[in-house]
N, C-alpha and C positions, 0 to 999 in steps of 0.2 A: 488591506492586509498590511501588517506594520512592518514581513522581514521578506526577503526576495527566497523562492523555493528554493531549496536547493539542485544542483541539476544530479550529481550522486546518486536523490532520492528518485529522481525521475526516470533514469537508467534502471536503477535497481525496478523499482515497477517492470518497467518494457524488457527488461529481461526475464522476469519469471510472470509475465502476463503473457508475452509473446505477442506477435501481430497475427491476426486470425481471422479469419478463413481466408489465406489470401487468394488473391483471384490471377491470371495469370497475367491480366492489365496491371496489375497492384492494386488496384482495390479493395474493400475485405467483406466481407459475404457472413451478415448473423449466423452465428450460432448457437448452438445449446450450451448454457450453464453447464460445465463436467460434473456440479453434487443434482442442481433444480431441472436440470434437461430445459426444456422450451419453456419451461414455466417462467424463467430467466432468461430471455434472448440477450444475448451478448454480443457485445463488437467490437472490431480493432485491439486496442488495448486493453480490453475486459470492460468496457463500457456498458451499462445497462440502460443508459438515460442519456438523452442531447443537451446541450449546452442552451436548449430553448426547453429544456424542462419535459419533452415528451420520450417516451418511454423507448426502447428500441423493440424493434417487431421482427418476426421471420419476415425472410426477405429482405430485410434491407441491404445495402450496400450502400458503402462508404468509402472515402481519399483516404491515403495513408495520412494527408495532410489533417484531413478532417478529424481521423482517430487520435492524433496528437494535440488538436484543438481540445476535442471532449475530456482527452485526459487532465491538459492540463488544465480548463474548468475546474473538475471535479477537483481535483489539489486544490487550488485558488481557491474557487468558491464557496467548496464543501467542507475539507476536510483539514484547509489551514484555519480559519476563524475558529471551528470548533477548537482543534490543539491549541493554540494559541493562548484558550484558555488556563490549561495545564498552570498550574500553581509553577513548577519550575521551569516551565518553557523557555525563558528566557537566561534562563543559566542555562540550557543544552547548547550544545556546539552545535555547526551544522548538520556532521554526521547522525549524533543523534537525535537531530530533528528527521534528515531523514528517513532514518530506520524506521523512525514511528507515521512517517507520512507514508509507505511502504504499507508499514501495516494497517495502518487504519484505512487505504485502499482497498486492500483485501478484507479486511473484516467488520469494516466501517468504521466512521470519523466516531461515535459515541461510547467506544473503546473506557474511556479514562473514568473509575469510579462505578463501571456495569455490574451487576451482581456476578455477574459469569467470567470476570475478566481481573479479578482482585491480584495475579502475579503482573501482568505488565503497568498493572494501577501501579503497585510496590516498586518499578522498576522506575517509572517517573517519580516517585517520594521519595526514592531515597537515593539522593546526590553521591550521600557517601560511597554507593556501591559500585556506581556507574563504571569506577574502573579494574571490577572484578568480572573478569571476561567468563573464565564457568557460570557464575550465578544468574549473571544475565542471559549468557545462552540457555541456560536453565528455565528460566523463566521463559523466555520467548519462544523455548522447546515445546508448551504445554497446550500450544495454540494451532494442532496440527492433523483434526480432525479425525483422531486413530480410527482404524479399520476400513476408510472409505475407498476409493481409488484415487482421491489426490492425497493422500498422507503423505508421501512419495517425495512428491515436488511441493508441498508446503514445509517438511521436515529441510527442505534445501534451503526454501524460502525463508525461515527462521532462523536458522546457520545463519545466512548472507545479511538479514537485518541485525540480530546481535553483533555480529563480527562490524558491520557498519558501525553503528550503536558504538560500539569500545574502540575503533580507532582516533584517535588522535587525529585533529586536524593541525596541516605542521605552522600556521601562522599561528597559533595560539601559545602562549607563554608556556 
């Protein structure tokens, strides 16, 4: 991987994934996906998969240490190589590298160029915009599953990535 995560980005995850199911050890106890139900077993951090590639199952239980391991795999392994790609990657700051490691958490890493996905495509092409805070939340606004029972807290979660996304990080000219 050629840049170090940022940790911003990795907060922002663990605050709108939450740590879950926790156990009263601290451990975290699968649960159901909130859109796929158990079709989705989930863990800790919103983890669907281990860091050995097998899938998570009802039933499992995991460290808080271990859900922070699988997270950050999933960043590392997954979902930085793929950004990375992004034609202007390397002209984003930190911040809005992590807004979009946030989201492609949540929506997945092959976000950039998806038929379904053409406003946050626009938000990576075009540098010029990056410092227009409406149109970005704009964009980022459109990716918030209306009608479902997470709209809610994806509609936050969008907020908190664009607002990420357009701050200024203060070491940069």
């Amino acid at each position: 991987m050629s840049a170090e995560i940022p940790q911003c980005g990795i907060e922002l995850i663990k605050r709108f994934e939450g740590y879950h199911e926790k156990l009263p050890d601290g451990r975290a106890r699968a649960y159901p996906d909130p859109l796929s139900g158990w079709a989705l077993p989930t863990i800790g951090y919103g983890s669907t998969t281990y860091p050995d590639g097998s899938r998570v199952k009802k039933g499992d239980i995991i460290t808080q240490d271990e859900a922070q391991a699988c997270l950050r795999h999933e960043i590392e392994e997954v979902i930085a190589p793929v950004l990375e790609r992004i034609p202007t990657w390397e002209q984003m700051n930190k911040n809005r590298r992590a807004a979009l490691i946030s989201f492609a958490y949540n929506l997945g890493a092959h976000f950039y160029r998806a038929r379904d996905r053409g406003s946050i495509t626009r938000v990576c092409d075009t540098p010029e915009m990056w410092g227009d805070k409406k149109w970005v939340e704009n964009q980022f606004s459109k990716y918030c599953n209306p009608g479902t029972p997470v709209e809610a807290g994806l509609r936050r979660r969008r907020k908190a990535e664009a607002e990420l996304f357009c701050t200024p990080v203060m070491d940069e000219p």
